[in-house]
Short mmCIF file of the C-alpha atoms (twelve columns), coordinates in Angstrom:
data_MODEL
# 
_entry.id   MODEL 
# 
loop_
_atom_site.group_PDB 
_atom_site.id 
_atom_site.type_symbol 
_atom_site.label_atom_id 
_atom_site.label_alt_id 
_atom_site.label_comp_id 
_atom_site.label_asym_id 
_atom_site.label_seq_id 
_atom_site.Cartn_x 
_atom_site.Cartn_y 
_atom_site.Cartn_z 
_atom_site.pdbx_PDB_model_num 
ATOM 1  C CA . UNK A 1  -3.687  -81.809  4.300  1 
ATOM 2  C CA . UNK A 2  -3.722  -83.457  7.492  1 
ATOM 3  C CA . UNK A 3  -6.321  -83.412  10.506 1 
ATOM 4  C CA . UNK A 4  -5.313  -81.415  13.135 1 
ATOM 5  C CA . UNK A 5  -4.841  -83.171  16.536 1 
ATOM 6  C CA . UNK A 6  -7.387  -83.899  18.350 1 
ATOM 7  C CA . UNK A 7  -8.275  -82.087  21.724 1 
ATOM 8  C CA . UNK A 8  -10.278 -82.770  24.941 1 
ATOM 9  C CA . UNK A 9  -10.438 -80.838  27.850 1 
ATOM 10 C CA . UNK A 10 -10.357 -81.947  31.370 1 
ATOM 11 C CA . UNK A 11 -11.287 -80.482  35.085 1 
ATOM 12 C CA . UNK A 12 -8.991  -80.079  37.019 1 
ATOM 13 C CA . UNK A 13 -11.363 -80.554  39.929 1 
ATOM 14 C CA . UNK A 14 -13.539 -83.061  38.914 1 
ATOM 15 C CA . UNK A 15 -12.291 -85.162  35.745 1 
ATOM 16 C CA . UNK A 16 -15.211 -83.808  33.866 1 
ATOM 17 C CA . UNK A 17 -14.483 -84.100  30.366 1 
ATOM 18 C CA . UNK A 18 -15.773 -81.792  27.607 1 
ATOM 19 C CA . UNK A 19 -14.810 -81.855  23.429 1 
ATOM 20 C CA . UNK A 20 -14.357 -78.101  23.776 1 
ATOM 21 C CA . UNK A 21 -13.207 -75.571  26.097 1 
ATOM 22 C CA . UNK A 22 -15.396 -73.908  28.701 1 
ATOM 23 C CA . UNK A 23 -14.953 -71.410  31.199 1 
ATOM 24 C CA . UNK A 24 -17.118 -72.739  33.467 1 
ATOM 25 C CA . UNK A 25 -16.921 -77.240  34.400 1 
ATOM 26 C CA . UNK A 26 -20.504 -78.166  33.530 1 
ATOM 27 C CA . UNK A 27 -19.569 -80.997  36.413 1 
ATOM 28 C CA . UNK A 28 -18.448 -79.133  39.673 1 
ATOM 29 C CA . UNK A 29 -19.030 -75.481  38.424 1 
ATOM 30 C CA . UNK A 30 -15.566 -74.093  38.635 1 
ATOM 31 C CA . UNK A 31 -13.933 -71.071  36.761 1 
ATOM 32 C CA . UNK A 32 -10.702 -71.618  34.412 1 
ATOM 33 C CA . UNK A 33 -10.360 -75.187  35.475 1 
ATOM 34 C CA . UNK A 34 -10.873 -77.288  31.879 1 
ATOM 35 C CA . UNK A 35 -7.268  -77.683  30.672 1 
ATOM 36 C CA . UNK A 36 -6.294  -79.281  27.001 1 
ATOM 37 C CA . UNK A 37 -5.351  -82.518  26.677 1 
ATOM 38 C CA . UNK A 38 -4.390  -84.724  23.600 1 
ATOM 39 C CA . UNK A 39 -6.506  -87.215  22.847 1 
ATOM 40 C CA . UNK A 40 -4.328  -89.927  21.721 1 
ATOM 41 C CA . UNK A 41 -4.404  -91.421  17.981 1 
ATOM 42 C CA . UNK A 42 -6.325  -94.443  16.838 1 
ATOM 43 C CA . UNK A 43 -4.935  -97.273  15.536 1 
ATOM 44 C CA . UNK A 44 -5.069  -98.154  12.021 1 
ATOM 45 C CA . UNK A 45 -8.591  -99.876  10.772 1 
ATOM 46 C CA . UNK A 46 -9.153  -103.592 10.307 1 
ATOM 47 C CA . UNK A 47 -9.964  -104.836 6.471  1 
ATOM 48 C CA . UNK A 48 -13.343 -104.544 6.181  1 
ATOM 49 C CA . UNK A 49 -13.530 -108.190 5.230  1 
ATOM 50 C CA . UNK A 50 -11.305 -111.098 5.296  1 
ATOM 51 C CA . UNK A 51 -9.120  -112.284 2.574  1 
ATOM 52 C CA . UNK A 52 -11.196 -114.286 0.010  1 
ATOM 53 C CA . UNK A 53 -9.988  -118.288 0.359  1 
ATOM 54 C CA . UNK A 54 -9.114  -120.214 -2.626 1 
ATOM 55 C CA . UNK A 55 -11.786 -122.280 -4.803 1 
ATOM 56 C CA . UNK A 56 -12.239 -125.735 -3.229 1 
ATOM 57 C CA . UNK A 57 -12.252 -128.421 -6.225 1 
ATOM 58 C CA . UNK A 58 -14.998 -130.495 -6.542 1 
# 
């Protein structure tokens, strides 16, 4: 099953940004100004190491 989107939500008034929605902007103190926004998607991750080189003959 895949993750739902994720969501951050923004003041209108102030830019203040929270990871859930709250009637009241912690920042400026407004009423019904944090609006949803998507958060946009991460790229995929490096490999966690690099590719192994071949054995050097001695």
């Amino acid at each position: 099953m895949a993750k739902p989107a994720a969501v951050q939500h923004v003041c209108t008034e102030c830019g203040t940004s929270s990871g859930r929605w709250l009637g009241r902007c912690p920042g400026c103190g407004q009423f019904g100004t944090m609006l949803a926004e998507a958060v946009p998607a991460r790229g995929p991750k490096p490999p966690a190491r690099a590719a192994a080189r071949p054995p050097l003959r001695l």
